[in-house]
C-alpha positions as YAML, in Angstrom:
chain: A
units: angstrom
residues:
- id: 1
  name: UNK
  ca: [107.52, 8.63, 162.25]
- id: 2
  name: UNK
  ca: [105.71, 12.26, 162.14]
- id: 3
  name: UNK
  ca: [103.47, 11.21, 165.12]
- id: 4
  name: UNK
  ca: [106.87, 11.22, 167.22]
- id: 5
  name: UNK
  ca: [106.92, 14.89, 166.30]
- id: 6
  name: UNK
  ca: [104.86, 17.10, 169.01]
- id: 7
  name: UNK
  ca: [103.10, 19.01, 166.68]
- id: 8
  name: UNK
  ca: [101.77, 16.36, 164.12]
- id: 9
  name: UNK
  ca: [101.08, 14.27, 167.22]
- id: 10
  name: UNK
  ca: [98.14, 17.62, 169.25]
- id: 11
  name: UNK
  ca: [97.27, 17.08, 165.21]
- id: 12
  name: UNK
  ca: [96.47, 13.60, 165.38]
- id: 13
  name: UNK
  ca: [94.97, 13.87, 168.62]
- id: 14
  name: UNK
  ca: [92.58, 16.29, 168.24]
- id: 15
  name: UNK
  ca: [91.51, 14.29, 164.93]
- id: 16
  name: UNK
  ca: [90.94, 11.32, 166.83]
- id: 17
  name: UNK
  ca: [88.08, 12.84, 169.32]
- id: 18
  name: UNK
  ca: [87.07, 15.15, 166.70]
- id: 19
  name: UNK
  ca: [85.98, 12.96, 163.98]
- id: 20
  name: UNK
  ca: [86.87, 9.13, 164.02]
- id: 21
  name: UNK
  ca: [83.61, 8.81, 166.79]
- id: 22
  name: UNK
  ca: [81.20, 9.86, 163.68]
- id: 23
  name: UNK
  ca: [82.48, 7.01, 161.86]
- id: 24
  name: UNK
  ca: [82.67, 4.39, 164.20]
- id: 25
  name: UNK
  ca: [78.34, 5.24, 164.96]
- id: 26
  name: UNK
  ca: [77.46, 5.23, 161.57]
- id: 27
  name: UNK
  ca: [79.66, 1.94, 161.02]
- id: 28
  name: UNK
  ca: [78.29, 0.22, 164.35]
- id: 29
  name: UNK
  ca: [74.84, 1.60, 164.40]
- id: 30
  name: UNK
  ca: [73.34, 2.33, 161.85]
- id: 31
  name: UNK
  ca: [75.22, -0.93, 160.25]
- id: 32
  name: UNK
  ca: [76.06, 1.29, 157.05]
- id: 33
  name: UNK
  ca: [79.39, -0.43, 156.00]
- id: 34
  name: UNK
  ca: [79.13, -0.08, 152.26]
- id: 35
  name: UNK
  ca: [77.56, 1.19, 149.63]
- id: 36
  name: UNK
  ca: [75.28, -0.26, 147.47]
- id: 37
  name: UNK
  ca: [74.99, 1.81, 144.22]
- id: 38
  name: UNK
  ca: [78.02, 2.53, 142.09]
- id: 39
  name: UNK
  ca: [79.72, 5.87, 140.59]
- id: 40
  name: UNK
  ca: [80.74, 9.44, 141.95]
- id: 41
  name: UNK
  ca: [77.03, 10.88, 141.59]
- id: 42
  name: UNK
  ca: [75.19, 8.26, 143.66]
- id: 43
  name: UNK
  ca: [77.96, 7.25, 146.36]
- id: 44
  name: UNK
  ca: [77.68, 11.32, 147.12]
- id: 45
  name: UNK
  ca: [73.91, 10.89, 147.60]
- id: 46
  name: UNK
  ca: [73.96, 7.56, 149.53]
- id: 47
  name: UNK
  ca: [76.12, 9.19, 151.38]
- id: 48
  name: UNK
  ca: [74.29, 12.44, 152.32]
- id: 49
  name: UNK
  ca: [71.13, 10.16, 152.83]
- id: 50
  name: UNK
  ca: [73.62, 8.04, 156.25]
- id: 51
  name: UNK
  ca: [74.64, 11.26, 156.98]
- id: 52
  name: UNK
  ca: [71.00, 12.85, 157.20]
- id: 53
  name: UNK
  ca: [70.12, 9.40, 159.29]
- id: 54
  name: UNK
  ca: [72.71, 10.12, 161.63]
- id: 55
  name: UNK
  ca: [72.07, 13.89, 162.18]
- id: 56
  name: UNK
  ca: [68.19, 13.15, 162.54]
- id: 57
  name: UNK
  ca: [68.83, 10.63, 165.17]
- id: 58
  name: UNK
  ca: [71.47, 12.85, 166.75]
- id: 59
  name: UNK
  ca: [68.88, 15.59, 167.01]
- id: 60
  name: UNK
  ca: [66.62, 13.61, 168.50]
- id: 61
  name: UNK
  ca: [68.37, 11.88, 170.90]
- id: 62
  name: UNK
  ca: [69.28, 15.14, 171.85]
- id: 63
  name: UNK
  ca: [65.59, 16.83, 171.95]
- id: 64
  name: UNK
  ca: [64.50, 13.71, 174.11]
- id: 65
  name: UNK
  ca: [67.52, 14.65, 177.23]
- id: 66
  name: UNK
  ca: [66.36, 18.51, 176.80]
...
């Protein structure tokens, strides 16, 4: 029921271009859909490792239209 209310709903919105993208590329393209090792310490670093994956091929892609 809050995303009937204007203000949650310019919330919701800007969440939806803002961040759900990021997750949807690293599900679809880099295939990364869970994790493989168990426990806080080495979810955080499997983790970090998809998210350096993603910003290296980000970076790239967008040295390459530069």
């Amino acid at each position: 029921m809050r995303l009937k209310i204007p203000q949650y709903e310019a919330i919701y919105k800007k969440r939806k271009q803002t961040v759900e993208p990021v997750f949807g590329i690293i599900k679809s393209v880099l295939r990364f859909r869970q994790f493989s090792l168990r426990g806080i310490f080495e979810t955080d670093n499997e983790w970090s490792l998809v998210c350096l994956a993603y910003n290296i091929k980000r970076m790239f892609k967008m040295s390459m239209t530069s």
